[in-house]
Structure formats: C-alpha cells, structure tokens
C-alpha positions as CSV (number, residue, x, y, z in Angstrom):
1,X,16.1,5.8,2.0
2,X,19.2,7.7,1.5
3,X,20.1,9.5,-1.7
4,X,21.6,7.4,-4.1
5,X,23.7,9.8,-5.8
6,X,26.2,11.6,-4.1
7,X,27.8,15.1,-5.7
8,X,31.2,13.5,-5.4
9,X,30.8,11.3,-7.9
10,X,31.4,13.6,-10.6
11,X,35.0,14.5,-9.7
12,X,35.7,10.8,-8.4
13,X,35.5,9.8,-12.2
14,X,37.9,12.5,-13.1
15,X,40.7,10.6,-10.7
16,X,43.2,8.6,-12.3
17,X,43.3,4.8,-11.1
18,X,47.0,4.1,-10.4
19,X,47.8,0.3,-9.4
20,X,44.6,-0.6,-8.1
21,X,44.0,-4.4,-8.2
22,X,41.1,-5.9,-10.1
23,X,38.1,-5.2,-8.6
24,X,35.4,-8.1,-8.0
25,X,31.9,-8.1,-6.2
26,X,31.8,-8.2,-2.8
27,X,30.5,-11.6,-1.4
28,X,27.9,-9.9,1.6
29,X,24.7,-9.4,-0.4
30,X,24.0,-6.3,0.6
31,X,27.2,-4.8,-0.4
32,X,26.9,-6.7,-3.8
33,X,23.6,-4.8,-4.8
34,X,25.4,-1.7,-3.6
35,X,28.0,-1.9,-5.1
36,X,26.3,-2.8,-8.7
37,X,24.2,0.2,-8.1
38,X,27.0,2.5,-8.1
39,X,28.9,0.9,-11.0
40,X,25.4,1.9,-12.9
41,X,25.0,5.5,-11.4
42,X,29.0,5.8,-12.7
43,X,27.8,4.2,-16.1
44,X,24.9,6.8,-16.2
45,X,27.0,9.6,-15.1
46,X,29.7,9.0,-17.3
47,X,27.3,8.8,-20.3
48,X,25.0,12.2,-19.1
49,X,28.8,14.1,-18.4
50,X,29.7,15.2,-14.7
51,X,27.0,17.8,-14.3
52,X,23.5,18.0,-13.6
53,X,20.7,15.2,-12.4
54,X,20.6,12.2,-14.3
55,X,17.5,11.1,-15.9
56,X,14.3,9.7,-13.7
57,X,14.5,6.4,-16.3
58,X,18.3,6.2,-15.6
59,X,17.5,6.9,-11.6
60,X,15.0,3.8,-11.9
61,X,17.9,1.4,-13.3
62,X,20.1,2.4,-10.1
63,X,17.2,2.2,-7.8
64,X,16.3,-1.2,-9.2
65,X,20.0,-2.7,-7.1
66,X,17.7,-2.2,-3.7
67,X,14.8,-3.6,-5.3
68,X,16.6,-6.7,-6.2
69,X,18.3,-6.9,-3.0
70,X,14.9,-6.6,-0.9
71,X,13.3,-9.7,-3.2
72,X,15.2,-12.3,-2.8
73,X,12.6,-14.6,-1.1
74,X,8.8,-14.9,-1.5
75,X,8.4,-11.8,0.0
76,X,10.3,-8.5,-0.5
77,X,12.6,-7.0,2.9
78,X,12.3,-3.7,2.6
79,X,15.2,-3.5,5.8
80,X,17.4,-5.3,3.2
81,X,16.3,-2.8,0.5
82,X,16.5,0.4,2.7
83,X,20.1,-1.3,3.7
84,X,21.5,-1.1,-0.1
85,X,20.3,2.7,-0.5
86,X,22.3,3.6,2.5
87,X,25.4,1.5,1.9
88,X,26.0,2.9,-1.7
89,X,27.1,6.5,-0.6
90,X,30.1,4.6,1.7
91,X,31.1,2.6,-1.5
92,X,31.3,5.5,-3.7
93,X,34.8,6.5,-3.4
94,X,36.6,2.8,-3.1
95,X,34.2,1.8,-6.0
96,X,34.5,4.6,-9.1
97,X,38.4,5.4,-8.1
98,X,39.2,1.5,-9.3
99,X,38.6,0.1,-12.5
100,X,34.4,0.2,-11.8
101,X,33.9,-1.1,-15.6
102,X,35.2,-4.2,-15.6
103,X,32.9,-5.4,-12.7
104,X,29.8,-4.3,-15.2
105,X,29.6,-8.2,-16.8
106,X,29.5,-9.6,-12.9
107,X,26.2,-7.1,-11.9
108,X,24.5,-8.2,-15.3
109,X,25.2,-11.6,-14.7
110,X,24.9,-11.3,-10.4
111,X,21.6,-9.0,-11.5
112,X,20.3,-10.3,-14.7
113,X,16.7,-9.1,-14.2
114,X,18.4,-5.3,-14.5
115,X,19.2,-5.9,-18.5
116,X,16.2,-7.6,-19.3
117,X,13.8,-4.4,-21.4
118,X,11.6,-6.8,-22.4
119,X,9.7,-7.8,-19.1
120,X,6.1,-9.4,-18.9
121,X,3.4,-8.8,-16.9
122,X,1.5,-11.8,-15.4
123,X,-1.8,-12.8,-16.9
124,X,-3.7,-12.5,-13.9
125,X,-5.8,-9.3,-13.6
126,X,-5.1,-8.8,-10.0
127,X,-1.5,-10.0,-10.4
128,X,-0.8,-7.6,-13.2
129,X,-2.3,-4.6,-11.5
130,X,-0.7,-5.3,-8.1
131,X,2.5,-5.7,-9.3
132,X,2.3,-2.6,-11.2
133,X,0.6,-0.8,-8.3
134,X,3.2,-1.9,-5.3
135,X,6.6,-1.1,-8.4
136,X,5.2,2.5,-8.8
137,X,4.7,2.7,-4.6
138,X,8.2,1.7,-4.6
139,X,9.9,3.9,-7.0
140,X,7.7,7.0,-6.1
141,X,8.8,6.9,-2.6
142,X,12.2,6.3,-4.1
143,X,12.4,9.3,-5.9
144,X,11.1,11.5,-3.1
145,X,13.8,10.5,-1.1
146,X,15.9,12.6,-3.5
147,X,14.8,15.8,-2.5
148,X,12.6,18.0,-5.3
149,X,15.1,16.8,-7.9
150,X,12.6,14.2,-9.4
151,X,9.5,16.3,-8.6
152,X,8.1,15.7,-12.1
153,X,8.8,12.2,-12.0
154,X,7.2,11.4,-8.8
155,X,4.1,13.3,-9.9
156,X,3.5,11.0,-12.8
157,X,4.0,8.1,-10.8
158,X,1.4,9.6,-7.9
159,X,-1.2,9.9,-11.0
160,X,-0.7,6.4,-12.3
161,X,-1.0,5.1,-9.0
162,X,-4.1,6.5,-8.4
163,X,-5.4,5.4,-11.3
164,X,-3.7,1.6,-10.1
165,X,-5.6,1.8,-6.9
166,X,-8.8,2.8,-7.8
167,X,-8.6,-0.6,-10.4
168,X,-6.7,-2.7,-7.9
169,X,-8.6,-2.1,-4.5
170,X,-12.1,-3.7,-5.7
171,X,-10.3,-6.4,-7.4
172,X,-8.4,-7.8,-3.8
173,X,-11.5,-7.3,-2.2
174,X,-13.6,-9.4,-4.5
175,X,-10.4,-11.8,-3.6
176,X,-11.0,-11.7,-0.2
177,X,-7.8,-9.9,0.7
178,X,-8.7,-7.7,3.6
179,X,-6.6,-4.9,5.0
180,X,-3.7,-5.6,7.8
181,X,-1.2,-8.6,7.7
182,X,-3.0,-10.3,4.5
183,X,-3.1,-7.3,2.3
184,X,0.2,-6.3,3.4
185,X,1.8,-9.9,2.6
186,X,0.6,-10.1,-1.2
187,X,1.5,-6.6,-1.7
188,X,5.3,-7.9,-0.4
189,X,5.2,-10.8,-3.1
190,X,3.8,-8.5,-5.7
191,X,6.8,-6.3,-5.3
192,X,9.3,-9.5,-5.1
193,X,7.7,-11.1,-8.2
194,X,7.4,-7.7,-10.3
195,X,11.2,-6.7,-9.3
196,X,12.6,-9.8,-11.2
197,X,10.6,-9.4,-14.1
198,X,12.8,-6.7,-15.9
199,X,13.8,-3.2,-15.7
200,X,11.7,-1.2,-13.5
201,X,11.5,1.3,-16.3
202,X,10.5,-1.0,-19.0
203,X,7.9,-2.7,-16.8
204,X,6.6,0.8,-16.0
205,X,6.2,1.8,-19.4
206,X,4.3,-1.8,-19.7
207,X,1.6,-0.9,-17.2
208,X,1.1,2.6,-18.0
209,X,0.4,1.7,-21.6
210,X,-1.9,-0.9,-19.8
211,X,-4.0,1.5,-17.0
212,X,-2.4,5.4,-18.0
C-alpha cells in the first residue's frame, strides 16, 4: 500500500481555483474510491490546519475509500483495494486544486457506508469476532504502511488483535474452517461484510468495547 497522504497537500489547499469546471466523480471505480478518499484527507486536513499528521480515527475514514472499493462482491479484492491506495497520490493535485467540496454529497451518497457512526455488528459469535478480527488486520497493516507516523495506533490495533485471535481461532475450528483456501475465503467475506457496515472507526470502537 502506498501512503495515502502526500506532503503536498498542504500547500495544494492554499492554491486558488481559477475557472475550473465543476468537478464530478470519475465513472472507473477505482478512480471513484480514490478520488473520494482524497476529497476526505482534504476535508480532514483542512479541519486539523496544513501541518502535522492527522489523526489515526481521521486516517481510518480515508483508508475506509480502499476498503469499500476492495468489497464490492462477496468476497473482498484486496488488488482492487491496494489499487485505490496507490491511485490517490496521482489524483491529488487535479482533485484539491478544483472545487474538491462540492463532490463531498456524491462520495456520501457513491459511499454511504463511510457516514454511517452507528454500525452493527452481526449476531453471530464467530461472525462478530471475524469481522472485527480481519477490520483490525486490515487497518493495522494500513497504518504501517505509513511509516512510524501511526506507531501508537498500530500498536493498539496489534493488542486487540491478539486478543481477536485467541477468541476467534477455536471458534472457526469448532466450525470446521480449516486453514488454506477455506479459512482464507470467510476471512475475505468477513472483511467485505464488515466494510459496509459503517465507519471503520465506529465499528472498531464497537468491538473493542466488545473483546478489549
């Protein structure tokens, strides 16, 4: 994964937008997600001031563009989702010099799983500690593709996740899901099903309340 936030965003917000035309979403779907993940790093940015590293919870919400994108079927691509993290550094510039805002309404609506807060976790045992288990995977690898910017971050994530695996290994065994292809395909679901659930950071709050 490539990093999501680039050090030129900062002064691209300072550059007037002269005579620009409206800007709309891209119709490729991996452009789309991109895209929408850099209209939210901007919004971030904007709101946190030019300097310094945003927030991990803020990080999550931009993260959560590839997520989407990679769990669109059953199952989630993570070729599609790797694809979004390392087309959003190319759409910086021709994004955030246009009028970024106005395409904020078309990512909630294109996106609508990234303004839910409110997400909830399946009833399922295994289903809700899977999901919670393979979301935490995802974003902890996320963040460490961001250098040691998110150290802190990662390192609560790596805790939680142990404490996941230790409750979520003896449960898929008891379910006869062995290791290989089988364990690898309901992990791929679990990530698909938990990344339209809500905001990654809400849902993480939700199951570390639930096995922190």
């Amino acid at each position: 994964m490539r990093s999501v936030l680039v050090a030129s965003v900062g002064l691209a917000l300072l550059l007037p937008a002269c005579g620009e035309k409206m800007p709309t979403l891209p119709e490729d779907a991996v452009d789309r997600a991109a895209t929408c993940g850099v209209v939210a790093a901007a919004l971030q940015r904007e709101k946190a001031g030019v300097k310094g590293e945003l927030p991990a919870e803020a990080q999550e919400g931009i993260f959560h563009y590839a997520l989407l994108a990679g769990s669109e079927g059953a199952e989630f691509d993570s070729g599609r989702a790797n694809a979004v993290f390392q087309r959003m550094p190319g759409l910086f510039d021709s994004t955030i010099k246009g009028k970024w805002q106005v395409l904020r309404p078309a990512c909630a609506t294109a996106y609508s799983a990234t303004v839910n807060s409110a997400p909830k976790l399946p009833a399922g045992r295994l289903d809700h500690a899977l999901q919670c288990y393979v979301l935490v995977d995802f974003l902890r690898k996320a963040f460490g593709s961001q250098g040691g910017s998110y150290a802190e971050a990662s390192m609560k994530l790596g805790v939680l996740g142990t404490k996941l695996d230790a409750k979520v290994s003896p449960m898929l065994k008891a379910a006869g899901v062995g290791n290989g292809d089988a364990l690898q395909k309901k992990r791929n679901e679990a990530l698909a099903a938990v990344a339209r659930l809500g905001q990654p950071q809400a849902v993480i709050k939700a199951c570390a309340a639930d096995y922190g």
